[in-house]
C-alpha positions in Angstrom: -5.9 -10.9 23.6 -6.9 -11.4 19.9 -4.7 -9.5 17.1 -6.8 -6.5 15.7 -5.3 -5.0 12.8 -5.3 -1.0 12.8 -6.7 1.2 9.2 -4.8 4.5 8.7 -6.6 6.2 5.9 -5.4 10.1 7.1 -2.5 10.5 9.3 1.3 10.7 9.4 1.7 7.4 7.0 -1.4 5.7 5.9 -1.8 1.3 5.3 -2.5 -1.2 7.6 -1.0 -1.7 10.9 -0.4 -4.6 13.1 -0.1 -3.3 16.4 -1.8 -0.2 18.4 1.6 1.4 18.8 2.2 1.9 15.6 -0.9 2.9 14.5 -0.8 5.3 17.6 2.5 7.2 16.5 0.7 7.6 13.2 -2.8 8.9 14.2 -1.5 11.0 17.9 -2.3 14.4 17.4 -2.4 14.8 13.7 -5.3 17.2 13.3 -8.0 14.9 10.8 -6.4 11.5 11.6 -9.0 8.6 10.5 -8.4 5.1 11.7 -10.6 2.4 12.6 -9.5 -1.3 13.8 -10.8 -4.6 12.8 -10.3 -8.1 14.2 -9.0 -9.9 10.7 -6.7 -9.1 7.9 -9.4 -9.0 5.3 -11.4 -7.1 6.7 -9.1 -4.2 7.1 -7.7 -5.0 3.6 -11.2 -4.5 2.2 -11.9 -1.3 4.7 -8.7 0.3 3.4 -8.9 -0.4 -0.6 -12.5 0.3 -0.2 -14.4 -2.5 -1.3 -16.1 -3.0 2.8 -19.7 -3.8 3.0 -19.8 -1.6 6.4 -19.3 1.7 6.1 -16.6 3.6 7.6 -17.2 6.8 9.9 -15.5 10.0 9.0 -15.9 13.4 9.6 -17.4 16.0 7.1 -15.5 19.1 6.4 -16.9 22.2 6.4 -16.7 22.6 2.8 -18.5 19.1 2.5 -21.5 20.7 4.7 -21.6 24.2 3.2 -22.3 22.5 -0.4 -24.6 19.9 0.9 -23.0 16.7 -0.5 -23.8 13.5 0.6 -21.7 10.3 0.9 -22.5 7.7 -1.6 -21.7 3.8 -0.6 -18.8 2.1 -2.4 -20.2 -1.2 -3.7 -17.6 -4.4 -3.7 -15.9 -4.9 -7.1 -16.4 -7.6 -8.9 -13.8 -10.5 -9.4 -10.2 -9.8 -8.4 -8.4 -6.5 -7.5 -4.7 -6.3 -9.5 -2.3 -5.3 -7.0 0.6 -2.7 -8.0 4.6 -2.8 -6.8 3.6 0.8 -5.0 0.3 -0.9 -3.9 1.9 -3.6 -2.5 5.1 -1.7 -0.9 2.3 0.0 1.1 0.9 -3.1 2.6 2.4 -3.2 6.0 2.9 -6.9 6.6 5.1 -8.8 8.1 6.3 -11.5 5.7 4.7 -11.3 1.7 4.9 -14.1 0.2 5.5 -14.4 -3.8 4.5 -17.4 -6.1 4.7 -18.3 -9.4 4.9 -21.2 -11.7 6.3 -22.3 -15.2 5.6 -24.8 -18.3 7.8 -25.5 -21.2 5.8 -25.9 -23.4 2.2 -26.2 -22.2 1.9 -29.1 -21.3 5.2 -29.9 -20.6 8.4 -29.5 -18.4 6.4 -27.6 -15.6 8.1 -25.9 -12.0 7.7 -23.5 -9.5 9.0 -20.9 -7.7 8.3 -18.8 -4.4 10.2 -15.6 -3.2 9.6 -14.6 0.3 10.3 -11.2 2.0 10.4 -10.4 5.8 9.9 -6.3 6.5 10.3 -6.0 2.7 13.6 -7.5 1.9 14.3 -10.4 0.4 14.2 -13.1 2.8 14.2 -16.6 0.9 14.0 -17.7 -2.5 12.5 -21.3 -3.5 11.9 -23.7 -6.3 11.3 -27.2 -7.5 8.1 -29.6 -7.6 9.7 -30.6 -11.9 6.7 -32.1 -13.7 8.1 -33.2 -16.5 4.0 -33.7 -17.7 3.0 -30.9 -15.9 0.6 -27.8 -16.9 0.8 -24.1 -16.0 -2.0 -24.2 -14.0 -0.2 -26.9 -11.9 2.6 -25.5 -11.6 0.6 -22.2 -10.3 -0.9 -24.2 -8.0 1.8 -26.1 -6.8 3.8 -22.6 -5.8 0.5 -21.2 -4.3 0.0 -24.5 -2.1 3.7 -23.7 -0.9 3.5 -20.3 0.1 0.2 -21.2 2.4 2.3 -23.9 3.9 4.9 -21.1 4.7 2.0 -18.6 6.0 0.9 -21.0 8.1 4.5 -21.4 9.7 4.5 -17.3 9.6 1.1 -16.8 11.3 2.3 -19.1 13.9 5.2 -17.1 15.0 2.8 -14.3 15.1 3.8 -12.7 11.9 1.1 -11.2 9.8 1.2 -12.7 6.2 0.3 -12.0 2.4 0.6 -13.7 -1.0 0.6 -12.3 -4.2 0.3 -14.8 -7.1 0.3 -14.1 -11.1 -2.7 -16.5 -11.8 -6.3 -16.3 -11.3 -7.1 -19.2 -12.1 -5.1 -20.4 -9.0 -6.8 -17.9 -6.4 -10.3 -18.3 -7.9 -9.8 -22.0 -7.1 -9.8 -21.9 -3.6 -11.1 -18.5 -2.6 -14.1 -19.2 -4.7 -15.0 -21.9 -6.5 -13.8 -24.5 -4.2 -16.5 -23.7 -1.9 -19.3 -24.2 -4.7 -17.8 -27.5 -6.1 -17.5 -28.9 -2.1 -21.2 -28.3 -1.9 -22.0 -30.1 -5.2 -19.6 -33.5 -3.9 -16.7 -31.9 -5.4 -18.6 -31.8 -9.2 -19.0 -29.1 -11.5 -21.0 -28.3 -14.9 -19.1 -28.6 -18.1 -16.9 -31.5 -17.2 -14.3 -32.7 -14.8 -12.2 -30.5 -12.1 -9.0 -30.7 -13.4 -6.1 -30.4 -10.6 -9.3 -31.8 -8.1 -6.9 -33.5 -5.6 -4.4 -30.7 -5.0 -7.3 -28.6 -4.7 -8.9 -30.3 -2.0 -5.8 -29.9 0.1 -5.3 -26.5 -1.0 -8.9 -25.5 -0.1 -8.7 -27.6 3.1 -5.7 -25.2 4.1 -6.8 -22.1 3.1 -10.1 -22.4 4.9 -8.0 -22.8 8.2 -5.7 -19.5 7.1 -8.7 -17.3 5.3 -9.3 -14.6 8.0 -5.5 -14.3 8.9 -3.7 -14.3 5.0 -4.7 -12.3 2.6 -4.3 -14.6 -1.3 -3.8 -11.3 -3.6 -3.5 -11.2 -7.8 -0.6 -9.1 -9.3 0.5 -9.2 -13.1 3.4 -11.3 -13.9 6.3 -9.6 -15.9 4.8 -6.1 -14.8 8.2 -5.1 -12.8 6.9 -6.9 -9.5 10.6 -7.8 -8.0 8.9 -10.5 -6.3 7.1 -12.0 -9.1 9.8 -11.8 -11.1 11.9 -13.8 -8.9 9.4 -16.1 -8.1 9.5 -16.6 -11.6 13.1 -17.1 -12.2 12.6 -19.6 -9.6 10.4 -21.3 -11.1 12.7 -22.3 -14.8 15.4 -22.6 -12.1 13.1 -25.5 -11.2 12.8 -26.6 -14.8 16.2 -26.9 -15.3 17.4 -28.7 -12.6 14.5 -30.7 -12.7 14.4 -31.2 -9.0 11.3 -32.8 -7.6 11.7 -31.5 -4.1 10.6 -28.0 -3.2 14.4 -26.6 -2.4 15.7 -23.2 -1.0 18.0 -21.4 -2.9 21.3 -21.5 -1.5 23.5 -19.4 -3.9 23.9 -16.0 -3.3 21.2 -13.1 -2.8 22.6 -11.1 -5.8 19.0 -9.4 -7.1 20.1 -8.2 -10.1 22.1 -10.9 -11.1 18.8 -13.6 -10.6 16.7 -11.1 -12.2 19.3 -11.3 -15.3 18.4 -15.0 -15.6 16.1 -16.6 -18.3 12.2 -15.6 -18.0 9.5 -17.8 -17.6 
């Protein structure tokens, strides 16, 4: 049977579930209870946040009818949402995945980092892929192109999987522009496409993972936990220079990490 994934916009807790059950113990006799499923993870990301094309059913209240108002459709914003620490604590997803990448100066020493969580804890922390001519856009890159090789190992075991990266420029790349420039023999107006190669497998990869991860934009330095220790991660990379991507084998200690130099 394929996975649905289950919209709770009025019930006992609202978000995005992964299985009937718990979308059932949510909606089950809760007077005005709204759900709807949908068969991919965008889709319901969209439905919830509000930026679907196809409009969602729901049922009037009395106070809706007796003044006549009418439902206006919510048109899909344009470029990419910014996703808040609340925002994102209320996705309900299995594994979320956190990238981000440093340069010193830029161009220079570049790294990167990746901090995974499994049912919102801190799971695993990661760094490495020292460039010592690297870019931040690189470096972004290289951490994205990471944490879709660990979704794809997450989806896999059947777990469902988000990432939340600091730069734009990295998501843009492969959620949208990737597509145009493939048509166009991998060319582009204005120049060269800097990056091109890593892109290509990026864009390859995504395009197998699109309608089970969801690639999602959050400010760096904004009080993220998981940005912000993707980013420690990533002058943690820097430092030790280490060309390998590497797991982080000292201890878990949150605060302590977060006390470390910023990026």
């Amino acid at each position: 049977m394929a996975k649905k994934y289950y919209v709770v916009w009025e019930g006992r807790k609202t978000g995005i579930f992964t299985d009937w059950n718990a979308c059932k113990n949510q909606v089950e006799k809760f007077a005005g209870a709204k759900y709807k499923s949908f068969k991919t993870l965008g889709e319901a990301e969209a439905a919830f946040h509000g930026t679907s094309a196809t409009p969602v059913k729901q049922t009037p209240t009395k106070d809706a009818l007796s003044k006549g108002s009418s439902t206006k459709k919510k048109t899909s914003v344009q470029g990419l949402k910014t996703y808040t620490a609340d925002e994102i604590a209320a996705l309900l997803i299995d594994t979320k995945i956190f990238t981000d990448g440093g340069c010193e100066p830029n161009p220079g020493e570049a790294g990167s980092g990746v901090a995974v969580y499994r049912n919102d804890a801190v799971s695993e922390l990661w760094y490495g892929l020292y460039d010592p001519k690297g870019t931040n856009n690189t470096a972004e890159l290289n951490a994205l192109n990471q944490a879709l090789i660990m979704a794809q190992n997450e989806i896999e075991n059947d777990q469902s999987v988000a990432i939340f990266c600091d730069s734009k420029y990295s998501i843009q790349c492969i959620t949208q522009w990737a597509l145009g420039w493939q048509k166009k023999g991998w060319t582009k107006k204005g120049g060269e496409i800097k990056n091109l190669a890593l892109i290509k497998e990026m864009f390859a990869r995504h395009q197998l993972l699109k309608d089970k991860v969801q690639v999602l934009h959050v400010n760096g330095h904004v009080g993220v936990e998981g940005n912000e220790l993707a980013d420690r991660m990533s002058i943690v990379a820097i430092q030790s220079r280490d060309t390998h991507f590497t797991r982080y084998r000292e201890e878990l200690d949150i605060c302590a990490i977060l006390a470390m130099r910023t990026g």
